[in-house]
C-alpha positions in Angstrom: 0.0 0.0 0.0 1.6 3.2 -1.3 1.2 6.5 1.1 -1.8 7.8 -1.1 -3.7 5.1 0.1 -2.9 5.1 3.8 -4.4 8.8 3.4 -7.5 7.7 1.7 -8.1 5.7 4.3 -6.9 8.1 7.2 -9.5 10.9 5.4 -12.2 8.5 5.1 -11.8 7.6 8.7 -12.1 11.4 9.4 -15.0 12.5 7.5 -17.1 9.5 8.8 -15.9 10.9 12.5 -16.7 14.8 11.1 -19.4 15.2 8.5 -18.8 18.7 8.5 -15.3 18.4 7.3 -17.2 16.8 3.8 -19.5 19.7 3.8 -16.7 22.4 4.1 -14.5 20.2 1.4 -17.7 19.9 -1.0 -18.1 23.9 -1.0 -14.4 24.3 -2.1 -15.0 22.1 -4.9 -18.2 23.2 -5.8 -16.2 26.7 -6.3 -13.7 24.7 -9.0 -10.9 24.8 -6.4 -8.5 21.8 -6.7 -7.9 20.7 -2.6 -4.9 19.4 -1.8 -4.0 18.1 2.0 -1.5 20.3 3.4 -0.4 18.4 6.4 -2.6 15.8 8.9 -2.2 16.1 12.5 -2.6 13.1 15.3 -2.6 13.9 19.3 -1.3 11.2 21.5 0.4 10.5 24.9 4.4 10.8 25.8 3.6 7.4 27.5 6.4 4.7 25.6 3.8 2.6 23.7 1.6 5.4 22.2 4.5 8.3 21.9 5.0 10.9 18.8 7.9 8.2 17.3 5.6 5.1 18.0 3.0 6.7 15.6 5.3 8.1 13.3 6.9 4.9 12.2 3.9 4.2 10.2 4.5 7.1 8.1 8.2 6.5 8.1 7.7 3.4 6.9 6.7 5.1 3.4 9.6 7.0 3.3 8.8 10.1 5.8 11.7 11.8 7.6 11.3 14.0 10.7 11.8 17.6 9.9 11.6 19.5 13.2 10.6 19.9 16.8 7.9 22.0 18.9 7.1 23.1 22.9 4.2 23.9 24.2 4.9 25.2 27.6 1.4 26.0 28.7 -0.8 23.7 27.0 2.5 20.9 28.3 2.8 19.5 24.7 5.3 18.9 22.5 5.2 17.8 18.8 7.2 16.8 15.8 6.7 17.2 12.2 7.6 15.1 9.2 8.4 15.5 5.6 8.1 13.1 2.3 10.6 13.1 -0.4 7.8 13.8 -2.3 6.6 17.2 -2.3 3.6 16.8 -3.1 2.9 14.2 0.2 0.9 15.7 2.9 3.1 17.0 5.8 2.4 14.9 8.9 2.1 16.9 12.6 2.2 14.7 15.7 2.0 15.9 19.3 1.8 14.5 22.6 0.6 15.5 26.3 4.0 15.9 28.7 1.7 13.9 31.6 4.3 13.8 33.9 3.5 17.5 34.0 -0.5 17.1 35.5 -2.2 15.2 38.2 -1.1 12.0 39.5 -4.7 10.9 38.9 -4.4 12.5 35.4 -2.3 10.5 34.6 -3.2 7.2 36.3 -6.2 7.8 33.5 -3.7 8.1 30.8 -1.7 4.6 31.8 -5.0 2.8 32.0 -6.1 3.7 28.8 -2.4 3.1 27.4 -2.8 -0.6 29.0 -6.3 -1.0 27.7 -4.5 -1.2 24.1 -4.2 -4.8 22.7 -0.3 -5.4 22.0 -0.6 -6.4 18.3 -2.8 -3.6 17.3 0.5 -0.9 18.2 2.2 -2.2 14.6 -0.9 -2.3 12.3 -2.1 1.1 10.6 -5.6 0.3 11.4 -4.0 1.6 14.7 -4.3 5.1 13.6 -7.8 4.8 12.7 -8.9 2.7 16.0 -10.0 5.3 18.4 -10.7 4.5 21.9 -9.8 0.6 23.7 -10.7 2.1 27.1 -14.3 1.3 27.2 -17.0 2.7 28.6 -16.2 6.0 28.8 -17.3 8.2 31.8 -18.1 12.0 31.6 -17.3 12.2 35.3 -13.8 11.3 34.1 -13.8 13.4 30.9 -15.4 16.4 32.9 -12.3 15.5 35.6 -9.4 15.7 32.5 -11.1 19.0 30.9 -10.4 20.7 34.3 -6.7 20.2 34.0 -6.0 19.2 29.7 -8.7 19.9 27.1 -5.9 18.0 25.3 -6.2 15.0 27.4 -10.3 15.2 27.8 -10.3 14.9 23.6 -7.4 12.1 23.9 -9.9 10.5 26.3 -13.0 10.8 24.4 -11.7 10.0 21.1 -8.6 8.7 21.5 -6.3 7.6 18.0 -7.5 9.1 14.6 -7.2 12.1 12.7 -7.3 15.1 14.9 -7.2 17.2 11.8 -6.7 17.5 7.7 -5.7 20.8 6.4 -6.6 22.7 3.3 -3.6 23.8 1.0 -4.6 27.4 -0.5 -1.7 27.8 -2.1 -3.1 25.7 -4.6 -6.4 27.5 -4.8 -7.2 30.2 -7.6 -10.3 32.1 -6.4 -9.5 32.0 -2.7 -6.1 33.5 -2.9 -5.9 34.7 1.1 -6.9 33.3 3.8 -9.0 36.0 5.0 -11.1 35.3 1.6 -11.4 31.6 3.3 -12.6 32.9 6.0 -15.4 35.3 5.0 -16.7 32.1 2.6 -17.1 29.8 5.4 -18.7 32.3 7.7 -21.0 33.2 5.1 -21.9 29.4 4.9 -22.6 29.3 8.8 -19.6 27.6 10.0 -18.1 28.8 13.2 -14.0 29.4 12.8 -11.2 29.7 16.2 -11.2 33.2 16.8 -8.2 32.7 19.6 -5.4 34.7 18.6 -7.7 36.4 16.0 -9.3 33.9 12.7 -5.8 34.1 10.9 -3.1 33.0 13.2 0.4 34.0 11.7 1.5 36.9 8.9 3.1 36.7 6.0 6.7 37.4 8.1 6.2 34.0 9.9 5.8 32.0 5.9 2.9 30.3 7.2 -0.9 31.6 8.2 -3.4 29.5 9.0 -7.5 29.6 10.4 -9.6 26.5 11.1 -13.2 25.8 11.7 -14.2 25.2 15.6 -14.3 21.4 16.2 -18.1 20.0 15.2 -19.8 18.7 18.5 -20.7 14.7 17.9 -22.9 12.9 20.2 -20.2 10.2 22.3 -21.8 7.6 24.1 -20.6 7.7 27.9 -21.8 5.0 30.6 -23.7 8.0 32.0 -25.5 8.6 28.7 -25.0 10.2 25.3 -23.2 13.4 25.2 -22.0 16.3 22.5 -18.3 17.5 22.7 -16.0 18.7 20.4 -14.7 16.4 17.9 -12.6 17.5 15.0 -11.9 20.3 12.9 -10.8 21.5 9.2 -7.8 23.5 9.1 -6.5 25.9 5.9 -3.0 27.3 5.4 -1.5 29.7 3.3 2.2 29.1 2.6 5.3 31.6 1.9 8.5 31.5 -0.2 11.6 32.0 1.6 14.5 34.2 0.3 15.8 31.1 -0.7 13.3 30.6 -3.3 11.4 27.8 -1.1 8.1 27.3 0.2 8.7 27.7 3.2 7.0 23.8 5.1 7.5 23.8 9.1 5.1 25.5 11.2 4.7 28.2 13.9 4.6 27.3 17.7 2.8 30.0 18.5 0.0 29.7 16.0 -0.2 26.2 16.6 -0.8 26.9 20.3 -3.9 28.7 18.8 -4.7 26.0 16.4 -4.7 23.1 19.1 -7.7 25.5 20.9 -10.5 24.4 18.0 -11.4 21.3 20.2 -12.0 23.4 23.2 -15.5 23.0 24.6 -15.1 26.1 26.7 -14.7 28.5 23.2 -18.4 27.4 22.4 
């Protein structure tokens, strides 16, 4: 299976999770705009069998390299991205909650979940599809991870897929800036992450990006069915460096913003 289809898959995976991701991508075409994937992001834990390098060998596998490293002081996250040979490959991002930083009963949650996982399921792709082997859930226990990590509430409730796919505008021809984005989707109803203001970075950074807020899905917990944030769609606009580049890392700071599209409390 080439990388192309290990995205097919990955995307179907996503838009089953996130209808409105379909929606968002059908109005983009229905404008005669060609959409390519920018990059794909995945969250996870820093816990041995589920880290950023554990998920990244299935992408390396195909021929990815890693390309650079990311803190996130507040949010206690930090992240790696990675790079085909192949330009036209869709970047990958992966990040992971520093739990030694929280609770100790934070992260008793996070090692039980980790131990729910069946050992031969850590070295199949289908892994990065597979969601959440720690069930039933409880929204006593997601309420409980909210307080202290949005990040590890979402980990909890959804647990190992997508997080997000991301819209390349560079290769758009009637949406040139992201700001023109933007006004199209709000003009279609969809709600965007306003932290940090709807474009997060400048043309000085090489990178701006927006993203829709995360559409709330019904999750069944063993107290009953609830709506949270689930995913979001994510656009960026890319800059050539004065070496003649595109420029292809990202922006710490903007993705600090980004990561804040899940977060039930920006409702």
């Amino acid at each position: 299976m080439s990388y192309s289809s290990l995205f097919a898959a990955l995307w179907k995976d996503y838009i089953n999770r996130n209808p409105h991701a379909s929606k968002v991508h059908q109005l983009f075409s229905d404008e005669n705009e060609t959409i390519l994937n920018d990059h794909i992001a995945f969250r996870t834990f820093n816990h041995p069998r589920v880290n950023v390098d554990q998920l990244a060998k299935f992408f390396i596998a195909y021929g990815y390299e890693e390309k650079d490293t990311y803190d996130f002081p507040v949010k206690k996250l930090f992240a790696k991205h990675y790079e085909h040979k192949d330009p036209t490959a869709p970047k990958v991002f992966i990040s992971e909650l520093l739990t030694q930083h929280f609770s100790p009963e934070l992260q008793a949650h996070v090692n039980q979940c980790v131990d729910a996982i069946p050992d031969d399921v850590l070295n199949s792709e289908k892994f990065l599809t597979s969601g959440t082997y720690w069930q039933p859930l409880s929204y006593a226990t997601y309420q409980k991870l909210l307080a202290e990590s949005e990040y590890a509430a979402w980990m909890y409730a959804f647990g190992f897929c997508a997080n997000h796919f991301t819209v390349n505008i560079n290769a758009f021809k009637k949406f040139k800036e992201i700001s023109d984005v933007n006004e199209f989707l709000i003009a279609h109803h969809f709600k965007l992450n306003a932290s940090g203001g709807l474009v997060k970075g400048t043309p000085a950074d090489y990178l701006e990006q927006s993203s829709t807020m995360a559409e709330e899905v019904e999750v069944k917990f063993s107290e009953g069915n609830f709506k949270i944030p689930s995913c979001y769609y994510e656009f960026a606009k890319r800059y050539t460096l004065q070496n003649g580049k595109l420029y292809t890392g990202f922006v710490a700071a903007s993705a600090d913003k980004i990561f804040e599209s899940t977060d039930v409390r920006r409702k």
